[in-house]
C-alpha positions as CSV (number, residue, x, y, z in Angstrom):
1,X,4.3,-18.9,17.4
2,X,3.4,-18.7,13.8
3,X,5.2,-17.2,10.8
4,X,2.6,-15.3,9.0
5,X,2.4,-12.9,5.7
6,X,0.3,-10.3,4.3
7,X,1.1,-10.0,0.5
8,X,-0.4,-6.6,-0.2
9,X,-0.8,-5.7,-4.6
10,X,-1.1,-1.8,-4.4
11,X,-2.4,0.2,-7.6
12,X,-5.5,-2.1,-9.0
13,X,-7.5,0.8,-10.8
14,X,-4.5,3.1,-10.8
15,X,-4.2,1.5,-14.4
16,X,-5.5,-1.2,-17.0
17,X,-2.3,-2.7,-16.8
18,X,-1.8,-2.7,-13.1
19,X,-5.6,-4.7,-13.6
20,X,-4.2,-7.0,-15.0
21,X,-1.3,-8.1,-13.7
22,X,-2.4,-7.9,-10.1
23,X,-5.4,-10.5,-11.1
24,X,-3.0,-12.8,-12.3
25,X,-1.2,-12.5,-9.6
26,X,-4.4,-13.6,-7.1
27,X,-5.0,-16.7,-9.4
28,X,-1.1,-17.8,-8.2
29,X,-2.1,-17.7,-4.5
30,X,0.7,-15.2,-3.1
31,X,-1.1,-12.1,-3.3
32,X,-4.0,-12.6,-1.1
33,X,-4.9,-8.8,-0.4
34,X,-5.0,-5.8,-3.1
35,X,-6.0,-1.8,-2.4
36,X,-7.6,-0.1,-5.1
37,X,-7.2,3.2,-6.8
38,X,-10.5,4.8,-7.5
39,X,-9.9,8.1,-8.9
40,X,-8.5,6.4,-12.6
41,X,-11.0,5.2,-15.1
42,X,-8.9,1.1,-14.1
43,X,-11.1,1.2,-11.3
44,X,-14.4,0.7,-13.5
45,X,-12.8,-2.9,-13.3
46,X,-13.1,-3.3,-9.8
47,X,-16.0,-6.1,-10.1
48,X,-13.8,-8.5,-10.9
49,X,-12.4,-9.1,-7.5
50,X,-15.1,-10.4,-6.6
51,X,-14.2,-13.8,-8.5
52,X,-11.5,-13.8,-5.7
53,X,-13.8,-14.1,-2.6
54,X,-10.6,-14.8,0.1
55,X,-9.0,-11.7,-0.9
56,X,-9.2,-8.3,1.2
57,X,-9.8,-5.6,-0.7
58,X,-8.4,-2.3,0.7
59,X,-9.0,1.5,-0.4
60,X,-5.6,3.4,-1.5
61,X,-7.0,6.5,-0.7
62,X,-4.5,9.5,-3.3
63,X,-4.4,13.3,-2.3
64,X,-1.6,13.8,-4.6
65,X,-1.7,12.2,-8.2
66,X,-4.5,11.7,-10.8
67,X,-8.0,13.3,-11.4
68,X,-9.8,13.8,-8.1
69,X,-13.3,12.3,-7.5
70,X,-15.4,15.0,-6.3
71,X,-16.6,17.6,-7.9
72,X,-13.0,19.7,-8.8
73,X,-14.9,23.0,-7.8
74,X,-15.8,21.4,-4.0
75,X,-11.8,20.6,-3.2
76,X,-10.2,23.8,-5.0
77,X,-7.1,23.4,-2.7
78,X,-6.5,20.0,-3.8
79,X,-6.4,20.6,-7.5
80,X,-5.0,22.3,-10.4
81,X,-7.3,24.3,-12.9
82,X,-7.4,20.5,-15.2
83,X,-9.2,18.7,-11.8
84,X,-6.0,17.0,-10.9
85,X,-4.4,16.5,-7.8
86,X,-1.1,18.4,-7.0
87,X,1.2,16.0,-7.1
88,X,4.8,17.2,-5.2
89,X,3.2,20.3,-4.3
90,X,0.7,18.6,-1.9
91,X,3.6,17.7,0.1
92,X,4.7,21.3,0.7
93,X,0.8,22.5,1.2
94,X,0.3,19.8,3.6
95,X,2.8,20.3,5.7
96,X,2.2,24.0,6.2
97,X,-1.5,23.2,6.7
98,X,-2.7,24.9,3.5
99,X,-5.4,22.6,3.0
100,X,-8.5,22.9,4.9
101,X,-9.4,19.4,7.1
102,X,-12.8,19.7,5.1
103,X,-11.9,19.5,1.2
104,X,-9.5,16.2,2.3
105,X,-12.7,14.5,4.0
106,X,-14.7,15.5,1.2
107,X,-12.5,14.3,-1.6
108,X,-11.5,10.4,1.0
109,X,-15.4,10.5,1.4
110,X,-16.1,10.4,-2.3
111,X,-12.9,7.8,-3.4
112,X,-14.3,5.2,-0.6
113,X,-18.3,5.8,-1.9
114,X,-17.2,4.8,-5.4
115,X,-17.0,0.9,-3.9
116,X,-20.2,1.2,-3.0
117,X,-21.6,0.3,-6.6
118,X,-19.1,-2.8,-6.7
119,X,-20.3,-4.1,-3.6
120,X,-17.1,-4.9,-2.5
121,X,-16.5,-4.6,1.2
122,X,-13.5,-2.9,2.1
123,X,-11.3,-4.5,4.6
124,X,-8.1,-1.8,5.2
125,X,-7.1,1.2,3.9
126,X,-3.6,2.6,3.1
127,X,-2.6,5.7,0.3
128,X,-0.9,6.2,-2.4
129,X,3.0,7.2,-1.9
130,X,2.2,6.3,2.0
131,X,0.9,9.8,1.8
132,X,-1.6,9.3,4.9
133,X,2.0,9.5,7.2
134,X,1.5,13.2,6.6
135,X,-0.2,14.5,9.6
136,X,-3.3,16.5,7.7
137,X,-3.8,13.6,5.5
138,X,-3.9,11.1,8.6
139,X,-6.5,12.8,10.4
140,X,-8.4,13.4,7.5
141,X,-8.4,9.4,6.3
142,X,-9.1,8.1,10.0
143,X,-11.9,10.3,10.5
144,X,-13.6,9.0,7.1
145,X,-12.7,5.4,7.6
146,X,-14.3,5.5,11.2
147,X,-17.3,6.9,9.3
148,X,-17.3,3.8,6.8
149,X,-16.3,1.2,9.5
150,X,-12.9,0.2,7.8
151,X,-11.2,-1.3,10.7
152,X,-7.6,-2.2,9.5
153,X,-4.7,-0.1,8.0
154,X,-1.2,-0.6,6.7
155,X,1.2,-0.9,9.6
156,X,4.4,1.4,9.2
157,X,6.3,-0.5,12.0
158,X,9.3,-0.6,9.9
159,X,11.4,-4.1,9.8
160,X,14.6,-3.3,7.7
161,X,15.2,-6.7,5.6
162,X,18.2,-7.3,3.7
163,X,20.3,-9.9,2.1
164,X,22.2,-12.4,4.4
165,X,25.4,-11.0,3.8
166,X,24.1,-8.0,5.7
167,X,22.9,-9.8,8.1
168,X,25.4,-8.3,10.7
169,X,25.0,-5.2,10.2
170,X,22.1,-3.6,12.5
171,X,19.4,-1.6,11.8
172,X,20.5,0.9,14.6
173,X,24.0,1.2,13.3
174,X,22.3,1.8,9.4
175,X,20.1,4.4,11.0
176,X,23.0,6.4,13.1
177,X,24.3,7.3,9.5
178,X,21.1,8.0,8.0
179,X,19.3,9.8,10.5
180,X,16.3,11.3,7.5
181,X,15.6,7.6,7.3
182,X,15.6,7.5,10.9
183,X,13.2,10.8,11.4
184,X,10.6,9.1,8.9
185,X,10.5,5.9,11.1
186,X,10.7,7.6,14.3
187,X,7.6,9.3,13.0
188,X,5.7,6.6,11.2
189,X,6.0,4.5,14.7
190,X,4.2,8.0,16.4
191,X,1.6,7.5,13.8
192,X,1.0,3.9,14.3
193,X,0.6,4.3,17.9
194,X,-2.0,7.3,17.2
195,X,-4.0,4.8,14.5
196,X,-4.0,2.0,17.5
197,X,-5.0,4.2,19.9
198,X,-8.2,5.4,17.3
199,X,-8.8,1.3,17.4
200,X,-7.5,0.6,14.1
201,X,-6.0,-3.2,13.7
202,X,-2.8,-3.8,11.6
203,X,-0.2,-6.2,11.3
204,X,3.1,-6.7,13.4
205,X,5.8,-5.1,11.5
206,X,6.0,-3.9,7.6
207,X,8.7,-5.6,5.6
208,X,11.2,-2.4,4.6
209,X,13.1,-4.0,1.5
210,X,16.1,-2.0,-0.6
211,X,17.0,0.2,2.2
212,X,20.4,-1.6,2.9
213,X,21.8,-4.9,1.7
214,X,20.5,-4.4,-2.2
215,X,17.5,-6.6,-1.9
216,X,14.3,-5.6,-4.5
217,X,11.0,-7.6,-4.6
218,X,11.6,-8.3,-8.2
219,X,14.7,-10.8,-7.0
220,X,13.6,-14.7,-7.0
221,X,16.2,-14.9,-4.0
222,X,14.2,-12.0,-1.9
223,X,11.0,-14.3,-1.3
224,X,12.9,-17.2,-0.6
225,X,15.1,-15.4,1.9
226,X,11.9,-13.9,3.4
227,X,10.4,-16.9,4.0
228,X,13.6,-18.3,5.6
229,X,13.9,-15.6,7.9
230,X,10.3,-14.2,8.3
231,X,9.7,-13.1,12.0
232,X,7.2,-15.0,14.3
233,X,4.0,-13.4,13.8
234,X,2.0,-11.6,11.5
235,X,4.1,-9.1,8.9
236,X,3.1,-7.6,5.6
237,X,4.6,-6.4,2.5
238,X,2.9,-4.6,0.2
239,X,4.0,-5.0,-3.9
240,X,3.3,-3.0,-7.0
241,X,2.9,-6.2,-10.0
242,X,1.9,-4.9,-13.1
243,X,2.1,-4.3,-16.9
244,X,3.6,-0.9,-17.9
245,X,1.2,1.5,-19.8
246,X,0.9,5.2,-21.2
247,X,-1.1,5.9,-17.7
248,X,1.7,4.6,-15.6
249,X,4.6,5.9,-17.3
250,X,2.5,9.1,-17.0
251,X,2.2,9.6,-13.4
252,X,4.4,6.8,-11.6
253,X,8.3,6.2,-11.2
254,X,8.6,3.1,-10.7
255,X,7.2,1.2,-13.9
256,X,9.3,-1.2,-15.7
257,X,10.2,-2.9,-12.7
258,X,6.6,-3.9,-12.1
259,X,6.9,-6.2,-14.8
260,X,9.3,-7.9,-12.8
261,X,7.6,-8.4,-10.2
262,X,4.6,-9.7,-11.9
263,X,7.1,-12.4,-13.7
264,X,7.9,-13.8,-9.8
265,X,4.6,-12.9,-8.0
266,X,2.0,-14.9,-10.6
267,X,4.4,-17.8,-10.5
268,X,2.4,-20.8,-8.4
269,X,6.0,-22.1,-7.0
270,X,6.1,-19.2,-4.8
271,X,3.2,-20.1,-2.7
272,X,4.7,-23.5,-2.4
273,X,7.9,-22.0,-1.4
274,X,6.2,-20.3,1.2
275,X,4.4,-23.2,2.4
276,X,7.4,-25.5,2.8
277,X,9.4,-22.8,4.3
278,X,6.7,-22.4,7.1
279,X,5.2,-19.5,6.1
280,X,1.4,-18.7,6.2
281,X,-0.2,-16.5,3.2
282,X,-3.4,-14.7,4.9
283,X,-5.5,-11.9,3.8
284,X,-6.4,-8.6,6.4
285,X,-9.2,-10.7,7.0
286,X,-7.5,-12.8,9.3
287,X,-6.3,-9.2,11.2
């Protein structure tokens, strides 16, 4: 079998910065596949990935953080009084089904429409903050990417990866002793199976780094591990390159170390690393 990889940049549109560090990233050759924010003014930029014509280009369809896209009046559940989503407290309204089916549909319908202008033809779809793994979101993003004929998703068939001096250590045994962890992936495999079974196409196994073992995608030795040890068949990891701004240090945690990640990820080695280690670079196009 082949050893294949799905190098996923998450955020283009989220912010100017993010824009720009993803696009150098695709010029480099490891990135191959990007999901777009379209609820931040970024996205306005979203024509200019079509210079990069083997790429997929997902939707990262967000419930919970920036300005919504439909009219704020139309999704009142979903927002505060300034038109923006609810950030933590979606999680709790979600989960207690305090958001009616309806104002998510309405609010996923408009974020995916907004491509339409671009002309870009959207190959998967994933969230922001993995958010769709919440069961009111799920249903509520299947049901509108049927209706646009988006026919791939992120897979959340966890694969724990970590350094080679945890290589003994098994995933079951790091589980026992964190059984939260466990809960999530016990649940995110229930979801999978319900996104195959509504005929949605995804890849093998999604690359879980930083769990155990201290690995981070902003580590040179990470990538070339990964493409040592890379699992026959088709996996993906998904990446967050960038150059910090007022936007993200605004609404996102994890900021500075996107820098870091840029520094590795527009780097043309790593491509050839991946190629002399065996390793195939593919889009969701090849899904």
């Amino acid at each position: 079998m082949s050893r294949k990889l799905i190098v996923n940049a998450d955020g283009f549109g989220f912010t100017y910065g993010n824009n720009r560090g993803i696009l150098e990233c695709l010029a480099a050759g490891v990135v191959k596949s990007v999901s777009v924010n379209s609820n931040f003014p970024a996205f306005e930029e979203t024509g200019q990935l079509s210079g990069f014509p083997n790429v997929s280009v997902g939707v990262h369809l967000d419930l919970s953080v920036g300005p919504c896209v439909s009219d704020p009046a139309s999704v009142p559940d979903l927002v505060n009084e300034k038109g923006e989503f609810l950030g933590v407290e979606f999680h709790k309204k979600a989960l207690h089904g305090l958001i009616p089916h309806e104002q998510m549909v309405r609010e996923l319908r408009a974020q995916v429409k907004k491509f339409a202008k671009f002309g870009v033809a959207l190959t998967h779809w994933d969230s922001h903050q993995n958010m769709h793994l919440y069961p009111p979101f799920f249903e509520a993003a299947v049901e509108v990417a049927r209706e646009f004929g988006i026919q791939r998703m992120r897979t959340h068939y966890h694969y724990l990866f970590t350094n080679s001096s945890y290589r003994g250590l098994r995933a079951t045994a790091h589980l026992v002793v964190n059984p939260r962890r466990a809960a999530v992936y016990w649940h995110s495999n229930r979801m999978m199976r319900r996104a195959k079974a509504a005929g949605f196409r995804m890849a093998e196994r999604l690359i879980s780094v930083g769990v155990i073992g201290g690995m981070r995608k902003f580590q040179p030795q990470f990538w070339l591990e990964l493409f040592d040890r890379l699992p026959d068949g088709i996996s993906e990891l998904y990446c967050h390159p960038g150059y910090p701004d007022t936007t993200l240090e605004g609404y996102a945690k994890y900021v500075f170390e996107r820098e870091e990640e840029l520094k590795i990820l527009r780097d043309p080695e790593l491509a050839e690393e991946a190629a002399r280690r065996g390793v195939e670079l593919i889009s969701f196009n090849e899904i």
